[in-house]
N, C-alpha and C positions, 0 to 999 in steps of 0.2 A: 304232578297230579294226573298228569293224561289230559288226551283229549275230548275222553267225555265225561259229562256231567251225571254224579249220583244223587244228587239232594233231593228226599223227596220231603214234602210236607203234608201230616195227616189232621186231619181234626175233628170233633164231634161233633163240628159246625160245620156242615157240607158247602155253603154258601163260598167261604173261606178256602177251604178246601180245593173246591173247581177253582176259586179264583187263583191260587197261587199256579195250578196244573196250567191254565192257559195262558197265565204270563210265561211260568215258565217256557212254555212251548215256543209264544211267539219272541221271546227274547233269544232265545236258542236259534229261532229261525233268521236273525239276523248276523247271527256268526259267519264271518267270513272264510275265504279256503287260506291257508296257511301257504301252501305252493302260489298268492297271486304276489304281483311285484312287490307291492305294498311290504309281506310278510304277514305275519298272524293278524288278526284283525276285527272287529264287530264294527255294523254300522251303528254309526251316536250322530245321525244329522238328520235332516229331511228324507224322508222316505224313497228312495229308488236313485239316491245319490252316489250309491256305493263308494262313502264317505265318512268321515267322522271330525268332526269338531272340536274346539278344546273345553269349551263348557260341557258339550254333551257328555264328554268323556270322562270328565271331574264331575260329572255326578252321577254316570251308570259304571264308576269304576268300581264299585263296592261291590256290588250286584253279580257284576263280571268276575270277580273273585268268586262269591261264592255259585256262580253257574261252572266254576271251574274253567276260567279263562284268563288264568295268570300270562301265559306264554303274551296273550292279544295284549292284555295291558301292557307287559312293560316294554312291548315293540312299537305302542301307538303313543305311551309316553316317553318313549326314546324318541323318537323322529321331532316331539313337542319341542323337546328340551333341547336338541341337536340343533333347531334352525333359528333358535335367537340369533340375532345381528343387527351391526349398527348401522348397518344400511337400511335396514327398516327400523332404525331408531328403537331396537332394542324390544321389537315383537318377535315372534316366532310368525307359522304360519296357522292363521285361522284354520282354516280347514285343508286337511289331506285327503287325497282318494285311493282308490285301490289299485293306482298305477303308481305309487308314492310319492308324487306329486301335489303341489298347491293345487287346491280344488280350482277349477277356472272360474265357476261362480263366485270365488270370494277373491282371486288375484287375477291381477294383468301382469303387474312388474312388481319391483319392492319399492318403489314412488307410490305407487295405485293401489290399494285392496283394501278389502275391509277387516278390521279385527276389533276387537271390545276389551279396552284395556284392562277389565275385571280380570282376562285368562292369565294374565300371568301368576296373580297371585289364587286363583282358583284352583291352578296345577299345582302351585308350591304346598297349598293347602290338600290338595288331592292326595300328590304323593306322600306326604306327613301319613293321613288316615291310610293310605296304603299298606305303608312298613307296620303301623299298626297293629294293621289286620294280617299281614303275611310274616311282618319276622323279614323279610328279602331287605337287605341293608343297600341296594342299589337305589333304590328311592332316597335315599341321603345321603351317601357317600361315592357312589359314581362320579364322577370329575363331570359329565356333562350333566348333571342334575344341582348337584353345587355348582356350577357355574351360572345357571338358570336361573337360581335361588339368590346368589350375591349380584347379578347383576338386575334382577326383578324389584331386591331390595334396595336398591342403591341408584345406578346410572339412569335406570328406566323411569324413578321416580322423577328423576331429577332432570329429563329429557320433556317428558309428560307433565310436567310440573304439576305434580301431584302430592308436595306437601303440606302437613294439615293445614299449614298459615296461607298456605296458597289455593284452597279448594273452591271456596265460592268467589274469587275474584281472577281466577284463569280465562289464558284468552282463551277466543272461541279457538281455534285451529291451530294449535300448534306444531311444528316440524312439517307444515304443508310446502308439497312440491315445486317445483319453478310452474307455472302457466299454471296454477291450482284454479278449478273449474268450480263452483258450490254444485254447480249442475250434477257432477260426477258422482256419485256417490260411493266411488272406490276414492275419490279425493275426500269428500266429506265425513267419510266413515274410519278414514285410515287413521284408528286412533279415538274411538265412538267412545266416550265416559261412561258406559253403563252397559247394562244386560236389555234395559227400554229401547227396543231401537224405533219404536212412534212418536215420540217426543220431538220435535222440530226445534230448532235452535237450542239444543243440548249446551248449557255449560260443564254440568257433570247430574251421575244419579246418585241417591244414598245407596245403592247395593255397592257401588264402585268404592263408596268409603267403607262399607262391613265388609270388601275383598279386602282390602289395604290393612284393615286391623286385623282381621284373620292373620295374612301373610305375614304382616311383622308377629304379630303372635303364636303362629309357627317355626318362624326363625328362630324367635325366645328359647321354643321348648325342643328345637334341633341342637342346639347353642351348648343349652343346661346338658343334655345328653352326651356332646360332646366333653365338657368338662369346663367351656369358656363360659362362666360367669360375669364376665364383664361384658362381653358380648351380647350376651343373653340379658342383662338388665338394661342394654343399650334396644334391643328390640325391643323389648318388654316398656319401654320408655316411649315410644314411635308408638306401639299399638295403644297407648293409653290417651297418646295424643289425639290420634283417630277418633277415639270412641267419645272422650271429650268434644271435640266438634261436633261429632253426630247428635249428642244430646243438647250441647247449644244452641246447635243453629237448625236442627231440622224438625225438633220437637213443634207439633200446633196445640196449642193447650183448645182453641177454641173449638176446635175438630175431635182431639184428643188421641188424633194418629200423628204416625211422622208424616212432614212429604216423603215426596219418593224423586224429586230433580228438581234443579234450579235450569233456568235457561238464560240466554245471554244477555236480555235485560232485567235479570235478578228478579223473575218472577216465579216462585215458589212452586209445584204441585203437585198433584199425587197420579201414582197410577202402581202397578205392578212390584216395584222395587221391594216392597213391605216382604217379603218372602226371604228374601238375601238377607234383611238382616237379624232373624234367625237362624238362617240355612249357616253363616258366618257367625251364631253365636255372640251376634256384637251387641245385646241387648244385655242390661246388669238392672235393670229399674221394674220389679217386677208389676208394678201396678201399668205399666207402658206395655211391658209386656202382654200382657192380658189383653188390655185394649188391644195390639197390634195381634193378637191370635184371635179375638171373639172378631173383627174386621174380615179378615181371612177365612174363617170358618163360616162367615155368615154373607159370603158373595161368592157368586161365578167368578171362574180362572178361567183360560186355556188349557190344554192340555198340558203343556210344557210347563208353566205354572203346578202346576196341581199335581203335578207329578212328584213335587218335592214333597206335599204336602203329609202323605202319611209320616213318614218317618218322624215329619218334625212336630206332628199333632201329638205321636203317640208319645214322644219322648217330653214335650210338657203338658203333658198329661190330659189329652182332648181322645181320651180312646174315642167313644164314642163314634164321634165326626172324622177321627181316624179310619174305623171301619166302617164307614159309608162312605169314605174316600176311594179304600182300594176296589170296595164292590162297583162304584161306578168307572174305575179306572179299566175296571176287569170285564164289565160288559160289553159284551160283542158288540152289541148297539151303540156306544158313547163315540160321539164323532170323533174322529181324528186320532182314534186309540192304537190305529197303526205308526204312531212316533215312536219311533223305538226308547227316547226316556221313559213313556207310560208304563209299558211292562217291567222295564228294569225296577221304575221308581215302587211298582207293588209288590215286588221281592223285599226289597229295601227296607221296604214298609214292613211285612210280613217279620223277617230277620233282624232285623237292626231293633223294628219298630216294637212289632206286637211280641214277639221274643226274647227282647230287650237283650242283644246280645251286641255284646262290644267286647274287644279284644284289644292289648296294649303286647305290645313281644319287649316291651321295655324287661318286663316283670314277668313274662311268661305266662299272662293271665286269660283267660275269657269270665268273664261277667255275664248273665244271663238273670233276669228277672221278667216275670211274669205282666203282662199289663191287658189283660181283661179283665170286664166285670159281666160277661155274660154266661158267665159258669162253665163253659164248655173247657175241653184238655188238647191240646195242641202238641204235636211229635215234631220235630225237624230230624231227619236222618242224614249220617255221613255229610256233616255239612265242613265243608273244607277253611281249615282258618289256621292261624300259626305253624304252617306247613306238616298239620296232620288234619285228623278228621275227627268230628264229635257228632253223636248222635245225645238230642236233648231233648226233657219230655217237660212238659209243665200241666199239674190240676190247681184246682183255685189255689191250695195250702201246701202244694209236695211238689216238690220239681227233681228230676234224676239227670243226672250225667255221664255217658259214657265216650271216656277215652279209646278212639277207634285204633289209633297211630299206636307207633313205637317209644315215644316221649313223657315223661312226665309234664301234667301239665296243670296248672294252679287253677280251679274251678271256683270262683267268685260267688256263690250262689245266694240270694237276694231277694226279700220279699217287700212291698208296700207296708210302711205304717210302722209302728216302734214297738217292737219285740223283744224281750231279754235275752228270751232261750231262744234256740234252733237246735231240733236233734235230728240225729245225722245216727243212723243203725241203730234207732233206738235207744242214743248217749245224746243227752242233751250236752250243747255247747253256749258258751255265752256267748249272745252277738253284738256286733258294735253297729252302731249309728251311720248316716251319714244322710248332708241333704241335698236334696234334686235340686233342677232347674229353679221349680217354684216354690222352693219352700217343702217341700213334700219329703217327709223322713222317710230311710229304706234300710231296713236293717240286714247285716248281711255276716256270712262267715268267709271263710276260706280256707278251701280245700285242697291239699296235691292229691292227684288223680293220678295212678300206676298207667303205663297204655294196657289196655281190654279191660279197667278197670270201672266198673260202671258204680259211682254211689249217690243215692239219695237223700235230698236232705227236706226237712217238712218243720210247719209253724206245732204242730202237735204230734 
């Protein structure tokens, strides 16, 4: 795709509008130089670290796609994937810098350093949505990404003892070094259950259990793709174990949220975690669900928090609190907006979210559905996805799509609510059903789209 970025986004709603130009901008401005040691590269950590992280990275990896920074990802998830080892008891390294090296804030040696056992299965999870969105088959067939993947699923569990019969009664430290100090917090952290790192005597967080069902639930559907069915209903088996615990044992009816950790004298509590496990999909009880979104929607975050937030408002259906999500994410004024997730995540927001665009290269598909209700028309140009380019237009009832590349490519096109017809050049077509997160029916068609071939499809 090159090394610069064309996406532009227009709207009727100017608010929107600026707001995506200056994430854009400032996400851009974290772009690293492709000549430093490192190789290709974007900062995903603390600001002025010239750094990147494996959480940060697993979740402004989408964003970075469509900024057109494939080259960055798959060199920042190469190095992830390259330095598993069982000398570090089957981590990788938390953070790299842009000498390509273990970030010295997060390592001493591989006895010492900190990492949050969530990344491994947030990367496995990462690179899945990756291939996704790009079609690049090295996010799951590369030997050092499957290698990553079978031993995240397997030895690292079983190192970390992290199976579901084993989640709330693990010891506090496990795989800790000869002369292990609590003092230390490269001894105390190496190996942190969670994404919470304020929590004091951590037994484990419920986000570390919605990575775990994600990742075997990823394996599942790497599995099925491959052709191992038996395989695949063996992860599909693990991920259902997961999610069962989560709802036995973390559910508080008298609260009517989840906790979010247990600590080592088995005592219960909430804080931050509630995010993970939507960001991880690991929620199926929609009346829990709700509670666990109206919770979220109706309190302060951090930044880093709240940055996941658009994408996963819009997509169970919280437009609204969605776009006063990205607008506060996007004002100049909002503290600490200089995190480089904040900009990515109002992309994220924008494309994924209020765009409603998702991509599968299983099928050769983009999907796009409209999710406002403030009447306004929104443009996405040349936005880069299944290794060509689409420009997409959406008004309340009519949405157009034009195939920029050389490819045929299957246009999804998809409106809210239960509709028979869809016409498409003035031919009506009959559309089929299908339901969202919440319950929510979308009816949709599907389109081969010629490349330069732009067609629109509308509810009248």
């Amino acid at each position: 795709m090159g090394q610069s970025s064309t996406i532009a986004f227009s709207s009727t709603d100017t608010s929107l509008q600026n707001a995506f130009r200056e994430a854009r901008k400032m996400a851009l401005s974290y772009r690293g130089n492709p000549a430093d040691p490192v190789g290709p590269w974007y900062e995903a950590a603390l600001p002025s670290r010239n750094a990147f992280c494996m959480r940060d990275v697993s979740h402004q990896c989408i964003a970075a796609e469509i900024l057109s920074m494939p080259e960055e990802n798959k060199n920042m998830f190469t190095h992830f994937v390259s330095n598993i080892s069982d000398s570090k008891d089957w981590c990788s390294y938390w953070e790299m810098n842009i000498k390509g090296l273990p970030a010295p804030e997060d390592y001493r040696n591989d006895t010492a350093f900190w990492y949050n056992l969530n990344g491994n299965f947030d990367l496995v999870y990462a690179s899945w949505r990756l291939f996704l969105w790009t079609g690049d088959s090295t996010y799951i067939f590369n030997p050092a990404f499957e290698k990553f993947r079978n031993i995240s699923s397997s030895e690292f569990i079983e190192r970390w003892i992290l199976q579901a019969d084993s989640l709330v009664n693990r010891p506090p430290y496990p795989n800790t070094p000869l002369h292990f100090n609590l003092e230390d917090y490269f001894h105390r952290c190496r190996g942190l259950p969670s994404y919470s790192e304020g929590v004091e005597d951590l037994r484990i967080g419920v986000d570390l259990i919605a990575a775990l069902y994600q990742g075997m639930l990823t394996c599942s559907s790497i599995e099925i793709m491959k052709g191992n069915n038996k395989a695949a209903a063996q992860y599909s088996e693990k991920a259902e174990a997961y999610r069962k615990h989560l709802d036995k044992y973390w559910w508080d009816p008298s609260a009517g949220l989840y906790n979010t950790h247990i600590t080592n004298n088995g005592v219960y509590g909430k804080g931050e975690g509630e995010t993970y496990l939507l960001w991880f999909n690991a929620l199926t009880d929609t009346a829990r669900i709700r509670q666990t979104l109206n919770h979220l929607a109706g309190n302060k975050w951090n930044v880093e928090n709240l940055s996941y937030h658009p994408a996963i408002l819009y997509k169970y259906g919280y437009w609204e609190k969605a776009y006063e999500d990205i607008l506060y994410l996007a004002n100049p004024a909002t503290p600490r907006r200089d995190y480089p997730e904040v900009s990515y995540g109002v992309i994220d927001g924008i494309v994924q979210g209020l765009m409603g665009v998702e991509a599968d290269a299983r099928y050769n598909t983009i999907k796009t559905i409209y999710r406002s209700s403030n009447g306004h028309s929104a443009t996405l140009q040349q936005l880069p996805v299944l290794q060509t380019r689409v420009t997409i237009i959406h008004e309340a009832v009519k949405s157009s799509f034009k195939n920029e590349g050389n490819k045929n490519i299957v246009w999804r096109a998809a409106f809210n609510g239960r509709h028979k017809f869809i016409y498409v050049g003035g031919r009506k077509s009959r559309a089929k059903q299908q339901q969202e997160k919440m319950g929510n029916i979308v009816s949709y068609i599907d389109l081969m789209v010629a490349p330069q071939q732009q067609v629109t499809a509308a509810l009248k």
